[in-house]
Backbone bond lengths (Angstrom), bond angles and torsions (degrees), N, CA, C in turn:
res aa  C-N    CA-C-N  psi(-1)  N-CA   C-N-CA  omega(-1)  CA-C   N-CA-C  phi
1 X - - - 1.460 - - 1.518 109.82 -
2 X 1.306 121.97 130.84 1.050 124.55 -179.16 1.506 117.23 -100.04
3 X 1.535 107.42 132.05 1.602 112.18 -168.45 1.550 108.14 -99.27
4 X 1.019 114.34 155.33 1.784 119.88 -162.00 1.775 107.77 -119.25
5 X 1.260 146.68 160.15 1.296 134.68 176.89 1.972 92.02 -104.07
6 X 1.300 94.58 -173.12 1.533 103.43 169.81 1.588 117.18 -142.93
7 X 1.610 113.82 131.00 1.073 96.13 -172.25 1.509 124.22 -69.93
8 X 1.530 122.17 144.37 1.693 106.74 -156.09 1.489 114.68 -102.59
9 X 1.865 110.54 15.30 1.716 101.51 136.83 1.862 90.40 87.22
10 X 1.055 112.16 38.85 1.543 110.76 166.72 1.257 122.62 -70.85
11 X 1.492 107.16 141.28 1.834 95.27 -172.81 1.650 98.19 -98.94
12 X 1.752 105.65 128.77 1.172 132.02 171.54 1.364 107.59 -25.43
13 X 1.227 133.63 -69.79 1.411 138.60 170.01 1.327 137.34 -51.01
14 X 1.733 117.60 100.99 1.466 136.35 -171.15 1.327 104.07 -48.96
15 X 1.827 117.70 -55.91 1.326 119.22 168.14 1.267 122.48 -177.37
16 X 1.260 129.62 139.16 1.309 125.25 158.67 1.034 140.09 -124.16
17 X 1.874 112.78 -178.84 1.280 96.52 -151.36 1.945 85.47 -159.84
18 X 1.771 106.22 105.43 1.278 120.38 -170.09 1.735 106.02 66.54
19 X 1.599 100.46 -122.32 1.682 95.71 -166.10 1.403 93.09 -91.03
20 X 1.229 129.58 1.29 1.515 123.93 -175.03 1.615 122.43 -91.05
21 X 0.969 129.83 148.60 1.632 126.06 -156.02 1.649 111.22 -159.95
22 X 1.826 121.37 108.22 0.965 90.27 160.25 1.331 135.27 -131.53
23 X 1.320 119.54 156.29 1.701 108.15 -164.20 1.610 101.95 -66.44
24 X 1.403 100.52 166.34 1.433 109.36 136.74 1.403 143.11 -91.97
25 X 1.116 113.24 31.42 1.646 129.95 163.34 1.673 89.59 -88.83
26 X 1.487 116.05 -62.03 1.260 114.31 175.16 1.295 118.71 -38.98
27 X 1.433 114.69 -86.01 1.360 123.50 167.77 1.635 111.56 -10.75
28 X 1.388 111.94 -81.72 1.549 102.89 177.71 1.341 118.91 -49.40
29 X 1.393 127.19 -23.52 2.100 99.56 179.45 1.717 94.87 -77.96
30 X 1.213 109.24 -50.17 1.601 112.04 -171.17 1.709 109.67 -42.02
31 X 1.594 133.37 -50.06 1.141 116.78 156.89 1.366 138.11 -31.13
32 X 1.751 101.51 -61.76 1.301 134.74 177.31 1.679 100.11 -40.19
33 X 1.104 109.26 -43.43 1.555 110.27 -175.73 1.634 110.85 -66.69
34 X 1.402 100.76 -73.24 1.332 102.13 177.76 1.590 124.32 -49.29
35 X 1.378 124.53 -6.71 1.411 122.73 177.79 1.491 99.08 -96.33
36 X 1.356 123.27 -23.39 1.919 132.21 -176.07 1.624 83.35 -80.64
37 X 0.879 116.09 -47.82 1.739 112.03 -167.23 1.678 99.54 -65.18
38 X 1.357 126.35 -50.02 1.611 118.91 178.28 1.384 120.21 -69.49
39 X 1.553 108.87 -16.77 1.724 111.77 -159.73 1.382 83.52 -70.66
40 X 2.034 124.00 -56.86 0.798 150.13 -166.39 1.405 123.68 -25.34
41 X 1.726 91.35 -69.89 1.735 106.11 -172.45 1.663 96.70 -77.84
42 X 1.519 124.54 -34.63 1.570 124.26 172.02 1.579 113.73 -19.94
43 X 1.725 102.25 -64.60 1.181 128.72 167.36 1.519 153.94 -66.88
44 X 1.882 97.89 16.29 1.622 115.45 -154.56 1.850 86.63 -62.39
45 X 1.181 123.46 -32.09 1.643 110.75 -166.12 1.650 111.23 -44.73
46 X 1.369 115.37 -17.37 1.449 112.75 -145.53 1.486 77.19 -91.92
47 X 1.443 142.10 -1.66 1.454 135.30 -148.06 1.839 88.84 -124.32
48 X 1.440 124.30 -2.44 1.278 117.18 -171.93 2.091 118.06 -52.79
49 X 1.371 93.63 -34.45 1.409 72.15 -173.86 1.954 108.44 -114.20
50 X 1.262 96.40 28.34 1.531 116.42 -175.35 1.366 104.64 -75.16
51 X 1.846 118.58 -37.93 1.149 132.09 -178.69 1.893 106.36 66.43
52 X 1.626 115.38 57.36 1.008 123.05 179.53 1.001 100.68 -132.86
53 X 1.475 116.43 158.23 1.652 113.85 -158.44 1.930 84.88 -117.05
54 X 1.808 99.31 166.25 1.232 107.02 -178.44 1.602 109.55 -62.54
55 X 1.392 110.56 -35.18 1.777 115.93 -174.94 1.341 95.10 -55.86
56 X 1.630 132.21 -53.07 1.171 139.41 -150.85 1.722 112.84 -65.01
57 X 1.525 101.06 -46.74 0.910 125.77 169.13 2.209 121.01 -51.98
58 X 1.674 92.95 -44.64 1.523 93.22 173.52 1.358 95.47 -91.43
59 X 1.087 171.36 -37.95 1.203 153.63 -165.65 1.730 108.86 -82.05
60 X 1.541 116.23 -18.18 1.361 93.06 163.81 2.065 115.83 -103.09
61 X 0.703 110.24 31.37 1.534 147.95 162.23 2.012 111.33 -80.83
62 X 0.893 84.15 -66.54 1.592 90.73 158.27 1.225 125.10 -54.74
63 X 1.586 109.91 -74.08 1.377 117.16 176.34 1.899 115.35 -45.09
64 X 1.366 111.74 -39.22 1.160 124.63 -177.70 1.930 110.70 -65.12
65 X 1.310 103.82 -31.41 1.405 107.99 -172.90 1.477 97.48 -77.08
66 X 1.154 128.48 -58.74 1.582 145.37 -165.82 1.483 99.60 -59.61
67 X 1.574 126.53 -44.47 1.173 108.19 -172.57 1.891 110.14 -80.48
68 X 1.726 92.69 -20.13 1.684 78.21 -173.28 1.626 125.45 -98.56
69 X 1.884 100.60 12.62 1.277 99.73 158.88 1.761 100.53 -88.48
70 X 1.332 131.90 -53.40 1.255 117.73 -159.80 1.959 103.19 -59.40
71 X 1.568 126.81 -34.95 0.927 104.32 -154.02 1.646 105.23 -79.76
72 X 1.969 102.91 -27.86 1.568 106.18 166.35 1.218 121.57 -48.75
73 X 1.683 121.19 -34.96 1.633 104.56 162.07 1.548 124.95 -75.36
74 X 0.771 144.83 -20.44 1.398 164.97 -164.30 1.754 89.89 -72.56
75 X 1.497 93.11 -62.22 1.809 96.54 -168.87 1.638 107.29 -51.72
76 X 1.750 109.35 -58.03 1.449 127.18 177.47 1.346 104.23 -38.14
77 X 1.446 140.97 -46.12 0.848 128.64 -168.48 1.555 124.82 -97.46
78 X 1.064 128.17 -3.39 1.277 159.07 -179.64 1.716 117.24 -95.70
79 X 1.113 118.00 -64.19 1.453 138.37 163.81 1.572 95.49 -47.13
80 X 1.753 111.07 -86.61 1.442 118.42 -140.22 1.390 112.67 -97.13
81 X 1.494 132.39 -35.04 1.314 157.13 -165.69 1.126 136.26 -106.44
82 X 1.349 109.56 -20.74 1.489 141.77 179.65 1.980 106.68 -10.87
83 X 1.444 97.85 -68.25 1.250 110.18 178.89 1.762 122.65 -45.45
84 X 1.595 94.12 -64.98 1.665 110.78 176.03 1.624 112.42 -41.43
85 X 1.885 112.05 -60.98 0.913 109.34 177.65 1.974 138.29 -56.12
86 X 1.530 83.87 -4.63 1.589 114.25 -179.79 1.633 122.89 -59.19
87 X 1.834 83.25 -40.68 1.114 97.83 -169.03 1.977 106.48 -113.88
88 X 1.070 103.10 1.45 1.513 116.62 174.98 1.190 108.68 -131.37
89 X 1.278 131.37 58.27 1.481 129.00 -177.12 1.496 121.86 -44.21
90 X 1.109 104.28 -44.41 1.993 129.88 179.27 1.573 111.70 -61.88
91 X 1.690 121.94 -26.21 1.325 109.91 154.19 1.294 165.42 -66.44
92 X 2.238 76.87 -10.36 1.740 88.87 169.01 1.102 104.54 -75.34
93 X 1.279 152.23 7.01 1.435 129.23 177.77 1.665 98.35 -104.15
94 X 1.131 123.08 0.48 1.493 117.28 143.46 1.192 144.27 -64.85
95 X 1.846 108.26 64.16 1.009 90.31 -174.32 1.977 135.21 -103.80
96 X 1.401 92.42 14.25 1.191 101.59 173.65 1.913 116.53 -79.11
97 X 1.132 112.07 11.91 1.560 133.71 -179.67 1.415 93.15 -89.80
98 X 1.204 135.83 -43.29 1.498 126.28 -165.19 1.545 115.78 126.94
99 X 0.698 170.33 -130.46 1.932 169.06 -108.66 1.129 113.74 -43.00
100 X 1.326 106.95 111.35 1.833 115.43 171.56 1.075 119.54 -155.61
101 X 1.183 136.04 99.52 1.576 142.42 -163.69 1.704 96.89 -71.38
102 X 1.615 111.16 155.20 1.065 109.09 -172.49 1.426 93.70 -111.20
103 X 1.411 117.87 -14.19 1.464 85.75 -176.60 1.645 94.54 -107.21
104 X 1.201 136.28 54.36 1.402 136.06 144.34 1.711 97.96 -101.24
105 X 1.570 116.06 -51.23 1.468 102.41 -171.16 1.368 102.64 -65.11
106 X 1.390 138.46 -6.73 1.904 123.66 168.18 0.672 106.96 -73.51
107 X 1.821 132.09 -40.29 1.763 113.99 174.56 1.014 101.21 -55.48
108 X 1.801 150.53 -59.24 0.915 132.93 -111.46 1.324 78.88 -94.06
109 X 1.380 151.40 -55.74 1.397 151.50 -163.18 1.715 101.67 -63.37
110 X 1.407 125.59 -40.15 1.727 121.45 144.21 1.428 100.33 -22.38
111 X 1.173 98.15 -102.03 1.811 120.26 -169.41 1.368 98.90 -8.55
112 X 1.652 124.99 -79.84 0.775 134.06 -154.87 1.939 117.93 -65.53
113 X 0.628 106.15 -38.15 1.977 121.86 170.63 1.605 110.26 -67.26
114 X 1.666 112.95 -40.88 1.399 97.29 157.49 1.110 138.33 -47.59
115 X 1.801 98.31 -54.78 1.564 110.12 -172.31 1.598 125.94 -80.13
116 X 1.380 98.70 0.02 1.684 104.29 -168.27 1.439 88.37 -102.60
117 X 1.610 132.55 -15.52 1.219 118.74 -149.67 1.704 93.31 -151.53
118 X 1.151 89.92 50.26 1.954 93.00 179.86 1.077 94.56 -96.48
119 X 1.203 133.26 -21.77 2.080 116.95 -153.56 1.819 85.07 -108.22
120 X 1.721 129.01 -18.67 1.732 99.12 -179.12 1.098 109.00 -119.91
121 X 1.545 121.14 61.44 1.511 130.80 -178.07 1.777 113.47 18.08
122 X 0.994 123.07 87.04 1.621 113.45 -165.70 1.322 107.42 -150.97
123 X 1.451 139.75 -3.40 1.245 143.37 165.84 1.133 119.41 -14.91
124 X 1.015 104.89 -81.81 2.081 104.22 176.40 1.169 107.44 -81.69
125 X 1.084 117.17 20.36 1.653 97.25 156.01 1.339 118.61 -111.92
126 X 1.554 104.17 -1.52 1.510 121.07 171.44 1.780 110.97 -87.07
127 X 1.609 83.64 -43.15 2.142 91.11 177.60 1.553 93.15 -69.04
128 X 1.210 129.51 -86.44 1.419 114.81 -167.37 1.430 133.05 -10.09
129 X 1.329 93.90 -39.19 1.472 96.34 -173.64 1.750 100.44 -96.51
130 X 0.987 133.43 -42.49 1.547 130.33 173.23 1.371 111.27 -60.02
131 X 1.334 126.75 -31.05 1.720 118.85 -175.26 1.757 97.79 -72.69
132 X 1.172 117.39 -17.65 1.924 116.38 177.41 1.411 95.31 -56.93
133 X 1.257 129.94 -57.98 1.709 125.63 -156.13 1.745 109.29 -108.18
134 X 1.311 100.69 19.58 1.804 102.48 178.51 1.563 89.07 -88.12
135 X 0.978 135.35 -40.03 1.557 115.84 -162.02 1.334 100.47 -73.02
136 X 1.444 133.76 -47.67 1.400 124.34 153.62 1.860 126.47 -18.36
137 X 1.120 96.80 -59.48 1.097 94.43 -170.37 1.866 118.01 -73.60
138 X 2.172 95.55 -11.78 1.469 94.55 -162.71 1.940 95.80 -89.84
139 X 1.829 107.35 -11.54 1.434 96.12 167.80 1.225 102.87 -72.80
140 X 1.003 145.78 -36.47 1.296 134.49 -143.03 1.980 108.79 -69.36
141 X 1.555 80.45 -54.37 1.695 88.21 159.72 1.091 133.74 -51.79
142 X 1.355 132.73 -34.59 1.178 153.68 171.74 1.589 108.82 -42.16
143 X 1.363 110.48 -67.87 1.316 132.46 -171.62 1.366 85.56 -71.24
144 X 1.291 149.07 -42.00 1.788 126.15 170.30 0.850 108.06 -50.24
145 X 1.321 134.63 -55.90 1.440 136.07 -169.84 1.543 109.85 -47.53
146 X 1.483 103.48 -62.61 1.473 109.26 167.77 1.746 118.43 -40.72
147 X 1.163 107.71 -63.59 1.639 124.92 -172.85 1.721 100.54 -45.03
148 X 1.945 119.85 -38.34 1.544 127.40 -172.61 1.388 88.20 -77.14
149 X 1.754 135.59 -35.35 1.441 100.16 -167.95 1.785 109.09 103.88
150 X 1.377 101.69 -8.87 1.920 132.76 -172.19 1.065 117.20 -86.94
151 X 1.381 131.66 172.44 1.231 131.18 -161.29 1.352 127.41 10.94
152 X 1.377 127.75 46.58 1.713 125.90 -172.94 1.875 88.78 -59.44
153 X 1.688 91.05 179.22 1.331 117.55 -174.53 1.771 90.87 -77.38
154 X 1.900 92.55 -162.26 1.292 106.31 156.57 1.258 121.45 -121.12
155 X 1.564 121.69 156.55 0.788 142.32 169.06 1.768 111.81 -6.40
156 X 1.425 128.80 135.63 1.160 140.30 165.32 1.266 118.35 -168.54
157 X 1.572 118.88 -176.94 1.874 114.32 -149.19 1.643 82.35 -150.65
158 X 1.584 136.68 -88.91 1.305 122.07 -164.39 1.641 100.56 -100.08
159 X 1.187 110.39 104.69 1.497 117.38 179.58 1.353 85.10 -154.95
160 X 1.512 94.16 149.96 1.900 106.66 162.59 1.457 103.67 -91.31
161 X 1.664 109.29 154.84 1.782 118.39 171.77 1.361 88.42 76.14
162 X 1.350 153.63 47.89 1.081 127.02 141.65 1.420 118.10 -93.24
163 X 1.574 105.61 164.03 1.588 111.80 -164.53 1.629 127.49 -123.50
164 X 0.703 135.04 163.49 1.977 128.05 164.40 1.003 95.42 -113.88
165 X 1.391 123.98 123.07 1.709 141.29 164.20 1.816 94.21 -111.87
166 X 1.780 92.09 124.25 1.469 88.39 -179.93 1.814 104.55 -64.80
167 X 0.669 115.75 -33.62 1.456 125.32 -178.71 1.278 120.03 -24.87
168 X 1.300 113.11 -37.97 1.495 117.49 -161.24 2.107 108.03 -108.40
169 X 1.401 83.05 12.65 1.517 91.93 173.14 1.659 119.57 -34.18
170 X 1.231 120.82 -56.88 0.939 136.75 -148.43 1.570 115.62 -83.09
171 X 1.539 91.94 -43.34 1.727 119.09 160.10 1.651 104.41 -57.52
172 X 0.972 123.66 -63.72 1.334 123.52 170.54 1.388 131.56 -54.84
173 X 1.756 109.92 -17.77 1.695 93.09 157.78 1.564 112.25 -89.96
174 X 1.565 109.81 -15.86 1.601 94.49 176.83 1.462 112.09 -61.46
175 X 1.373 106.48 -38.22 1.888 110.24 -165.06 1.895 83.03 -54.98
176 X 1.233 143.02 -48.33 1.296 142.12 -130.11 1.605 79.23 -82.79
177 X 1.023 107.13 -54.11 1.439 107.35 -158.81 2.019 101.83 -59.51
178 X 1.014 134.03 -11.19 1.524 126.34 146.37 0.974 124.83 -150.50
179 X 1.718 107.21 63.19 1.374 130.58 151.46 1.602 125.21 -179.54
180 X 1.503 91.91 79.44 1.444 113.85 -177.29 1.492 113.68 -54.35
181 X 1.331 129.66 15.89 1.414 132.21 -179.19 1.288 97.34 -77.72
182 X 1.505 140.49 -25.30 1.741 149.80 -173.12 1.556 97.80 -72.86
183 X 1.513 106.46 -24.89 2.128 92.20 -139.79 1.364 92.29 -67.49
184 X 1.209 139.56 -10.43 1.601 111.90 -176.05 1.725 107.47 -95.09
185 X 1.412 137.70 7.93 0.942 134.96 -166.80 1.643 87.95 -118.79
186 X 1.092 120.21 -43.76 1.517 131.96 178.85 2.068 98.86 -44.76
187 X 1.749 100.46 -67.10 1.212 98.61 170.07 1.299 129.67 -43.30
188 X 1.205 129.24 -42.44 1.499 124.48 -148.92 2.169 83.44 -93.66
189 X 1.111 105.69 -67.80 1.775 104.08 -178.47 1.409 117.39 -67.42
190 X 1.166 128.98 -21.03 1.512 115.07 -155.33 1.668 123.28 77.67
191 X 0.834 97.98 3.84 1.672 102.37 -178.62 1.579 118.02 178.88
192 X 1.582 123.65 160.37 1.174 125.74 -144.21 1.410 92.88 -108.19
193 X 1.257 119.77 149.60 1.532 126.67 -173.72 1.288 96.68 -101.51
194 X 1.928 114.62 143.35 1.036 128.77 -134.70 1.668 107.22 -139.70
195 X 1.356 138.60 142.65 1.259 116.76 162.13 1.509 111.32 -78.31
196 X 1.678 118.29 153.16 1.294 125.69 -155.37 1.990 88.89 -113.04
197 X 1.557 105.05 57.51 1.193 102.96 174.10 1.780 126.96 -52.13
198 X 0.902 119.54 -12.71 1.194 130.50 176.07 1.766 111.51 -63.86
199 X 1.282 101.85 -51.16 1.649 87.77 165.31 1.881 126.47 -103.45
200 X 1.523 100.23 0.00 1.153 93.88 154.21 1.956 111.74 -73.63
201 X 0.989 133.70 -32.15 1.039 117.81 165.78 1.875 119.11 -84.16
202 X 0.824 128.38 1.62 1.663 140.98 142.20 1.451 93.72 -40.85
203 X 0.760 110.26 -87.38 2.074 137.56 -158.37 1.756 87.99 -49.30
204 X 1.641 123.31 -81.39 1.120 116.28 170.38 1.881 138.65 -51.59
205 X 1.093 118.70 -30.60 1.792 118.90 -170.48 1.707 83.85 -96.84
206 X 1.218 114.12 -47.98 1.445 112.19 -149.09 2.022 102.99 -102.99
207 X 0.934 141.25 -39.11 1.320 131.68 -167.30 1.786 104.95 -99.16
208 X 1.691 113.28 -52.81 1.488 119.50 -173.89 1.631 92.70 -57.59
209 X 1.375 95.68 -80.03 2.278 120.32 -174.45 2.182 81.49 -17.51
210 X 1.277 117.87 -82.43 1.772 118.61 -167.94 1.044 79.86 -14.94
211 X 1.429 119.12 -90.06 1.432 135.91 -116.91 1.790 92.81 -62.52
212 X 1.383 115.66 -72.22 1.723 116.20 -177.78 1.629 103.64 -19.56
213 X 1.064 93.07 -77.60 1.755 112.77 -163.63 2.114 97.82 -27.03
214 X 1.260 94.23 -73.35 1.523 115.56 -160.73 1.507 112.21 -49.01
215 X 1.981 124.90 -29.98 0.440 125.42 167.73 2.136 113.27 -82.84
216 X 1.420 98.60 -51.90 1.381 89.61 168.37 1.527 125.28 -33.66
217 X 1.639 118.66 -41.69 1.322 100.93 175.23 1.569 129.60 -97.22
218 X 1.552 99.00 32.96 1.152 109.37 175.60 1.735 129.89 -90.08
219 X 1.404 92.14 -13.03 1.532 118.67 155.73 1.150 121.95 -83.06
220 X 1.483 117.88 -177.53 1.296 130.55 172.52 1.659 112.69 -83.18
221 X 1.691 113.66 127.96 1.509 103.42 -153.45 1.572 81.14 -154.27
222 X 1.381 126.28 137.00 1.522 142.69 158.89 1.794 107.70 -61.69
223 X 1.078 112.47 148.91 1.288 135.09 139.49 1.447 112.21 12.90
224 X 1.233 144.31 113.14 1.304 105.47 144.92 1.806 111.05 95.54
225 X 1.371 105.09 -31.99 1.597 110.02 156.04 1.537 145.69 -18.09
226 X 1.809 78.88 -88.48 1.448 95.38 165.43 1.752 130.39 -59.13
227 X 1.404 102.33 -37.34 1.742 97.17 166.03 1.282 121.37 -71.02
228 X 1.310 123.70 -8.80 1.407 130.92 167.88 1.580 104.96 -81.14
229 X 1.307 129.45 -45.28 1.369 124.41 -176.48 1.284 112.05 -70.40
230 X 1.419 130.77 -34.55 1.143 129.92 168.89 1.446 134.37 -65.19
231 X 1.340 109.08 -25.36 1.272 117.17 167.78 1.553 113.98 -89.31
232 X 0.950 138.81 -29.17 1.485 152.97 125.67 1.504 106.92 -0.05
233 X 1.558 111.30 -73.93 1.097 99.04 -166.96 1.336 110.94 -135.61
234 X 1.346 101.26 22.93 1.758 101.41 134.48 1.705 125.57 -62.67
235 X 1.372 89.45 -47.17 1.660 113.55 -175.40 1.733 101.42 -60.78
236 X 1.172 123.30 -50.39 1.427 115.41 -173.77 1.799 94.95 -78.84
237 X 0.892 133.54 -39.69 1.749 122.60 -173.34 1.720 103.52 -69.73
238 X 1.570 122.22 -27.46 1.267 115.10 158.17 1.602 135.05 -40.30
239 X 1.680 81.18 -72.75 1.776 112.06 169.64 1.824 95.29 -38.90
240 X 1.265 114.30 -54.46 1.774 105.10 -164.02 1.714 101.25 -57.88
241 X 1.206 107.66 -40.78 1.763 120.42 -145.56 1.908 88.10 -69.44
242 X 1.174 106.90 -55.03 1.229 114.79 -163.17 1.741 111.85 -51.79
243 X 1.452 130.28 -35.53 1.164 135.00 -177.90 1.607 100.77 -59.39
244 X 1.707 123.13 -32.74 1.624 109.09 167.33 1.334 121.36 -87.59
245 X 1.674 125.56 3.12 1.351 125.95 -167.81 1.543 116.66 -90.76
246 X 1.240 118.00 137.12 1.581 105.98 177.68 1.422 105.44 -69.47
247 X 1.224 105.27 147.01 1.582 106.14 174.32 1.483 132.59 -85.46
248 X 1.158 103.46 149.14 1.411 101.21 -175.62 1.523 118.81 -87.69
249 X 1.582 109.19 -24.64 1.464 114.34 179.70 1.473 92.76 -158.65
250 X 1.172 116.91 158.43 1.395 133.17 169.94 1.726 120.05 -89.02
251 X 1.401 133.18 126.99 1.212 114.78 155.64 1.217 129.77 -88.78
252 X 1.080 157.95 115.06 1.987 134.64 -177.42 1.510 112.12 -74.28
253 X 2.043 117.66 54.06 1.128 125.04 167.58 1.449 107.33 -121.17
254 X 1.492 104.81 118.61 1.540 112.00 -178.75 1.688 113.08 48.69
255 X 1.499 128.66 5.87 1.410 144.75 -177.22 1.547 107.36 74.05
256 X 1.113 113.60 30.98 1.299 103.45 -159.66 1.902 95.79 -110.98
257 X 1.553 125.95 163.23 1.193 136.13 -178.85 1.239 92.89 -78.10
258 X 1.956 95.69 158.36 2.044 111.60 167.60 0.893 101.28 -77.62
259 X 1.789 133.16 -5.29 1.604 114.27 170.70 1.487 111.24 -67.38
260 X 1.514 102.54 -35.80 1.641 115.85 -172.88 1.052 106.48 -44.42
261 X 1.460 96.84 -67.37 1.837 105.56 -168.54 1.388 137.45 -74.00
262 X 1.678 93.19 -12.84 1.711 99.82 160.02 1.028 111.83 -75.21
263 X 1.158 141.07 -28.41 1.434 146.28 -166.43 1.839 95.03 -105.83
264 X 0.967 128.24 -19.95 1.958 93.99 161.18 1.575 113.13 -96.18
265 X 1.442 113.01 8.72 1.647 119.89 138.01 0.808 133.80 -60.70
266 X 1.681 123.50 -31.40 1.645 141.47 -166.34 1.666 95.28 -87.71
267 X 1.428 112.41 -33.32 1.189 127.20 -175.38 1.690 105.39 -52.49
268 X 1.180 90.05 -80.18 1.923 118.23 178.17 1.326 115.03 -37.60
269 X 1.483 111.27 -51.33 1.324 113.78 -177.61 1.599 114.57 -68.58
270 X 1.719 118.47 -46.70 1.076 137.98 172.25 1.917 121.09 -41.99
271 X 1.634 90.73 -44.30 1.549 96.14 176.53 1.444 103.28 -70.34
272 X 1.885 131.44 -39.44 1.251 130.84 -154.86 1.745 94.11 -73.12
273 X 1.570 114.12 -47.77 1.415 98.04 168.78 1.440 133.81 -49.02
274 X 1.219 118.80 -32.08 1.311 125.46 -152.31 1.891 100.48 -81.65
275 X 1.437 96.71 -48.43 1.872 108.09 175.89 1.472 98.30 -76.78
276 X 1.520 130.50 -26.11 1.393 109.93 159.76 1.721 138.80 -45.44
277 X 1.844 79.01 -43.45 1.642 88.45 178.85 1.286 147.63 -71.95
278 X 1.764 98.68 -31.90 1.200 131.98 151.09 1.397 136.39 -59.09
279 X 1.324 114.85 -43.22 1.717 127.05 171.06 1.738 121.88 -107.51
280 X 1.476 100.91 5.25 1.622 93.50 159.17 1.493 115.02 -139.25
């Protein structure tokens, strides 16, 4: 007999106080920041011959945060939502509800490192050192996601760690409605047990991804490396995660998700850096 967990129904909100309220979706980037902001200045040596000053350094920290929440919504809504938001225009500015593509907020943190740092050639020496504390910041999100009750897995029957998110009620009577293989599990719980992809990708983007990186740059490593390894194998721990994630939209390419396929871009590009760095 197979035993199921339950999701345990956390309330979105870290805390409030009168009409003011704040989530923990919030809560987690706002940490996330302030630990990118300490890893950062921890690390000004790595900036010695970059000729960037510490101000320079926190003010494009800023710029970097601002562009990669607006461009992470931009992506979310574009990529996954497109439609919904079509018809609810006023929810993209909800963003303490949850939706943020990660690979719109990497352009936007792109974007932003180009343009602040076009005139002192220093790109990867700015990514190098920021791809160390992105997986930090991408568990951290993770566990929001989890904490909202959002992005559950899909549907499954003999797997360990599976979950009931009331959430997906609804999703789960359509699946019922053409594919009565659920209805006796449907009967007995009320709802379909789920993979709890959210911390399988915790464990993968955010705890394994640390660990690689930190040790990778504990050797001797060119230029330009480490943002290649990270996107490398961010992109392949994506590609894995996504085969348990419910989807948010369908593509009709090879059947595969736009998480997939942004991420065997992250892949491609990641390897072209990496033999860039090394052989030229």
């Amino acid at each position: 007999m197979m035993y199921y967990l339950f999701f345990p129904q956390y309330d979105p909100i870290f805390f409030s106080f009168g009409f003011f309220s704040f989530s923990w979706y919030g809560f987690m980037y706002f940490f996330s920041f302030l630990v990118t902001k300490w890893f950062v200045i921890k690390n000004m040596r790595h900036f010695f011959y970059c000729k960037i000053s510490k101000e320079e350094i926190i003010n494009l920290l800023y710029f970097c945060f601002f562009f990669m929440i607006i461009f992470g919504r931009i992506g979310y809504v574009l990529f996954y939502q497109f439609s919904f938001f079509c018809l609810y225009p006023l929810d993209i500015f909800k963003i303490w509800n949850g939706g943020m593509s990660f690979h719109g907020g990497l352009l936007g943190v792109v974007f932003a490192i180009l343009f602040l740092c076009r005139k002192k050639n220093c790109f990867f020496c700015l990514t190098d050192l920021l791809v160390q504390i992105i997986p930090f910041c991408l568990g951290m999100g993770r566990l929001a996601n989890f904490i909202n009750g959002e992005l559950w897995g899909k549907v499954g029957i003999n797997f360990p760690l599976l979950m009931f998110f009331p959430g997906s009620f609804f999703k789960d009577i359509n699946l019922l409605n053409s594919n009565l293989e659920y209805q006796e599990i449907f009967d007995e719980y009320g709802l379909l047990p789920r993979h709890p992809v959210q911390m399988y990708e915790f464990f993968l983007e955010g705890i394994l991804l640390f660990f690689i990186l930190n040790i990778f740059v504990k050797k001797f490593r060119p230029l330009g490396s480490v943002s290649g390894l990270f996107l490398i194998f961010y992109g392949i721990f994506r590609i894995f995660s996504e085969f348990f994630r419910e989807e948010d939209c369908k593509l009709c390419l090879f059947s595969c998700s736009i998480g997939q396929i942004l991420s065997f871009f992250m892949v491609l590009f990641g390897l072209y850096i990496l033999f860039c760095s090394y052989f030229f």
